[in-house]
C-alpha positions in Angstrom: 0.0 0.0 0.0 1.5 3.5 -0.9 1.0 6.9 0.7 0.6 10.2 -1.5 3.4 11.5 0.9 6.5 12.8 -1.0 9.8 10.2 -0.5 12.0 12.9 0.0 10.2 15.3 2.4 9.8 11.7 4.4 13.6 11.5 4.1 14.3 15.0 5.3 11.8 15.0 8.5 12.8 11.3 9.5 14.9 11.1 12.7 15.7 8.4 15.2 13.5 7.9 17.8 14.6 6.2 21.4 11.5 7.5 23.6 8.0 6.4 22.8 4.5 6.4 24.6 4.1 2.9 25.3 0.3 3.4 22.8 -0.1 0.4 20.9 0.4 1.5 17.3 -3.5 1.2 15.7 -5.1 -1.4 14.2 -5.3 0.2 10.8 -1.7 1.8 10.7 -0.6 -1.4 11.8 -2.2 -3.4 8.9 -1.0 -1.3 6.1 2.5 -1.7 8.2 2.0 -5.5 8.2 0.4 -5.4 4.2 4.2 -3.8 3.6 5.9 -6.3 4.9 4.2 -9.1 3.2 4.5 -7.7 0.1 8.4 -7.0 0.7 8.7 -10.8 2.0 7.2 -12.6 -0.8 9.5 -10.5 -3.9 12.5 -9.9 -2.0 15.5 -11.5 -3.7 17.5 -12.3 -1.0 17.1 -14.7 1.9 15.9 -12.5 4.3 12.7 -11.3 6.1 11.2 -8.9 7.9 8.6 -8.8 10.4 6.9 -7.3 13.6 7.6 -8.3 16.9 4.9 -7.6 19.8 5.5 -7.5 23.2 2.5 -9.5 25.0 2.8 -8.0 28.5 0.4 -5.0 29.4 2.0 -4.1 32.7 4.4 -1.7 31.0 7.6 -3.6 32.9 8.1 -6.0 30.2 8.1 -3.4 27.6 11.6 -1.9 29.4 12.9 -5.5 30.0 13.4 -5.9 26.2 17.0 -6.3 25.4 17.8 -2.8 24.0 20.5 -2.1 27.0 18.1 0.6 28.1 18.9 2.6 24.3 15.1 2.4 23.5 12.7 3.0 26.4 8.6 2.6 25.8 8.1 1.0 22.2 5.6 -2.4 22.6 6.4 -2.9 19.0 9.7 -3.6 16.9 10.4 -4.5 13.5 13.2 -7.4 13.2 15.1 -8.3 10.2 15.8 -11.7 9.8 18.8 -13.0 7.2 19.8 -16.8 6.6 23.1 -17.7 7.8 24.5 -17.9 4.3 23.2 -14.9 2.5 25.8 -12.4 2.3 23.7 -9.4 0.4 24.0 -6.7 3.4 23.6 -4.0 0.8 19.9 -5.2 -0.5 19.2 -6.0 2.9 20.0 -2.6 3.6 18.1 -1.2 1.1 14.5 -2.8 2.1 14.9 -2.3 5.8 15.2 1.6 5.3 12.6 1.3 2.8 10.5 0.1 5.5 11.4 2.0 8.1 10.6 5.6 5.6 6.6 3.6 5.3 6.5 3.6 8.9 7.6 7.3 8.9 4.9 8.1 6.5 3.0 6.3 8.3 3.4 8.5 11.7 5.3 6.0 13.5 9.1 6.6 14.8 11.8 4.2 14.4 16.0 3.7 15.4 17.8 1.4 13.5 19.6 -0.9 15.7 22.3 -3.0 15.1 25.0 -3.8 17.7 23.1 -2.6 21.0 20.2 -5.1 21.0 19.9 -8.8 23.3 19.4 -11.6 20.5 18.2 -14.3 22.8 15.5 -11.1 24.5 14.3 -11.0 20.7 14.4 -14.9 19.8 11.4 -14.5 22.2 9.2 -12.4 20.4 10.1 -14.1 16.8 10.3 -17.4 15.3 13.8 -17.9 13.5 14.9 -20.7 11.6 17.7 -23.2 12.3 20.0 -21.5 9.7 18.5 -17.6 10.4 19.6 -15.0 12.6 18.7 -11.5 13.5 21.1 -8.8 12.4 19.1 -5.3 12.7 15.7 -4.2 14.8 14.0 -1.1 14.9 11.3 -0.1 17.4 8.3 1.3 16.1 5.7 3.4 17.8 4.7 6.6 18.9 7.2 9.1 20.0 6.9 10.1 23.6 6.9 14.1 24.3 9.9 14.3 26.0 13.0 12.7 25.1 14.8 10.7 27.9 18.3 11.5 29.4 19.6 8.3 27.4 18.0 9.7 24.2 20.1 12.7 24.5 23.6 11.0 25.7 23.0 8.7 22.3 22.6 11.2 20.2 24.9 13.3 21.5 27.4 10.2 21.2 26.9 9.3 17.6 26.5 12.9 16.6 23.2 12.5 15.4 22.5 15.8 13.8 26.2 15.9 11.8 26.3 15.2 8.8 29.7 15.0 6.5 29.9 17.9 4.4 29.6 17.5 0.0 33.4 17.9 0.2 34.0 14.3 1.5 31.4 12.5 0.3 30.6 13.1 -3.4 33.5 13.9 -5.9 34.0 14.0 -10.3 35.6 12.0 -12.4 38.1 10.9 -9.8 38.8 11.2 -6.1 41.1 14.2 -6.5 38.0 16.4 -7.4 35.0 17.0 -5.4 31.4 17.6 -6.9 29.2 20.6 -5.5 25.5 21.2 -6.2 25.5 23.1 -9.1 27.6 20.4 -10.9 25.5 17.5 -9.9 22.7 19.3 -11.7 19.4 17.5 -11.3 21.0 14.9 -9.3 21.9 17.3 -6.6 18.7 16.1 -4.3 19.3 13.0 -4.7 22.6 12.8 -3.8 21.8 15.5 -0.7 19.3 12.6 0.2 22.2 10.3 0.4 24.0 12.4 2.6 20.9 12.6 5.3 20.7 9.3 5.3 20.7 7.5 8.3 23.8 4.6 8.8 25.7 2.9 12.2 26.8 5.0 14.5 26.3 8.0 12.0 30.0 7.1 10.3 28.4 8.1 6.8 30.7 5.4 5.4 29.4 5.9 1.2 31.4 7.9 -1.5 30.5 8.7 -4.6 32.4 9.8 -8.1 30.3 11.1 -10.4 31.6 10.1 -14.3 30.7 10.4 -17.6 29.0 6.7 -17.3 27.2 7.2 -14.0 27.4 8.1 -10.6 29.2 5.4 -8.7 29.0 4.0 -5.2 31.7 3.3 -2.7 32.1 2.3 0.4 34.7 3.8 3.1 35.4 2.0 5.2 36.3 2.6 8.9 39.1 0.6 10.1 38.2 -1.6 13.0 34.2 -1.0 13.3 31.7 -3.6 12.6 31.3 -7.4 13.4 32.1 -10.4 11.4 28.7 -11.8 11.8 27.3 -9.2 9.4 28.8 -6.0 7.2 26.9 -3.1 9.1 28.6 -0.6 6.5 27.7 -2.4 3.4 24.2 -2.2 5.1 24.4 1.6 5.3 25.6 1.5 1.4 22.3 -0.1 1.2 20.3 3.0 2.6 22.5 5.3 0.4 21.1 3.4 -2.3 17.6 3.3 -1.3 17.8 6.7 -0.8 19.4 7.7 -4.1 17.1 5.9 -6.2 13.9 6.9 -4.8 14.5 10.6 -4.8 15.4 10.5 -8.2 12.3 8.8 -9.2 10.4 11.3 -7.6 12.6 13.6 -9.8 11.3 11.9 -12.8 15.1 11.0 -12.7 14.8 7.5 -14.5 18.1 5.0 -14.4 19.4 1.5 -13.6 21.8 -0.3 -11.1 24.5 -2.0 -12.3 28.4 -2.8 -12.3 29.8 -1.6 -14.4 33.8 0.4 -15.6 34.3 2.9 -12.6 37.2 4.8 -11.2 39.4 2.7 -8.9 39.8 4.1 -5.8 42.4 1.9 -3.7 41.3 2.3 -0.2 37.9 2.5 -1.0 35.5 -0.8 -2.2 33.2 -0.4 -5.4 29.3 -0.9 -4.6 27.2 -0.3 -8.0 27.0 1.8 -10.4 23.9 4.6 -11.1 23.4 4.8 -14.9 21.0 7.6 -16.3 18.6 6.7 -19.0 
């Protein structure tokens, strides 16, 4: 189910929430929530899934008991994304949790990726996994309370929530020597400004992109010693970049394809995909 909202006003308002109400998200927000998700789990390409965890209890202590280290305080409700053992796409998987998680923003609901500061056995509780399946990110989703909580502010005071990297160190031409403003991305300066809102782990922003005559193409950056084996966090955020990207340039009427193709080599920095413009 879509909403008439536009994706990149969605993008720009969308923050991470930590604090929420306790409510129980209504029935007919959480259908169209729950019409998404089946949708997304029966064409994704991947072996992955994505569904909504509910906290049973009423008495409002087992709602702070959920293993979230105290990060997320009042949500009843969280979104957990499930990945088999041997699928290794993090960027895709990337890519239709954040698409997910901007429905639920349209939607009215708040939501915090999380991926390192979450229990797994708290949440093997409130889903059913697989013997090969494990959960790598979870999101609450809910209401957003009034007022934020101490915690709220020392996290996003941590991560630096509201900084972002400037165009300088993100999004160059031709070759890494030579950075790209506005004014030369032309119509695709939204859509890359869109990538550099975009949320990722820890806020370390870890996507660069060259700009060429064949496309606009996507690397990641990474930062030395961050991360865990068990799952590539940063190619996930090179997923949100993506998700980001594309969708604000079809709002744009901005019509193109993925793909991997000739780009510029950049030695300390990996090769995603490539954007091509039609």
């Amino acid at each position: 189910m879509e909403t008439n909202q536009s994706i990149i006003e969605t993008m720009k308002i969308r923050t991470s929430v930590r604090t929420y109400d306790g409510q129980a998200i209504a029935a007919d927000t959480l259908e169209k929530l729950n019409e998404r998700l089946r949708t997304i789990n029966a064409t994704t390409t991947i072996k992955a899934r994505f569904i909504l965890g509910e906290m049973k209890d009423t008495d409002g202590n087992a709602v702070k008991k959920l293993g979230t280290y105290g990060v997320i305080t009042g949500a009843r409700t969280y979104l957990v994304g499930i990945i088999d053992q041997s699928e290794t796409d993090a960027v895709q998987f990337g890519y239709l949790f954040e698409s997910i998680v901007l429905y639920a923003t349209q939607l009215g609901l708040g939501t915090c990726w999380l991926g390192g500061t979450f229990n797994q056995e708290d949440f093997k509780k409130i889903v059913r996994l697989g013997e090969s399946e494990k959960i790598v990110i979870v999101s609450p989703v809910g209401y957003r309370k009034d007022r934020a909580t101490l915690m709220e502010g020392i996290m996003r005071t941590m991560v630096k929530a509201n900084n972002r990297k400037p165009w300088t160190e993100l999004f160059f031409n031709q070759d890494k020597t030579q950075t790209l403003d506005e004014e030369g991305a032309g119509g695709y300066a939204i859509p890359l400004e869109m990538v550099r809102l975009a949320p990722s782990a820890s806020n370390k922003q870890p996507w660069r992109v060259i700009r060429s005559d064949t496309g606009f193409h996507f690397y990641l950056c990474r930062t030395k010693g961050y991360g865990s084996a068990s799952y590539d966090v940063q190619m996930n955020d090179l997923g949100i970049a993506k998700y980001h990207f594309e969708k604000a340039a079809d709002e744009l009427g901005l019509s193109g394809k993925w793909d991997k193709i000739d780009h510029p080599v950049v030695e300390e920095w990996e090769y995603v995909t490539s954007w091509q413009g039609n």
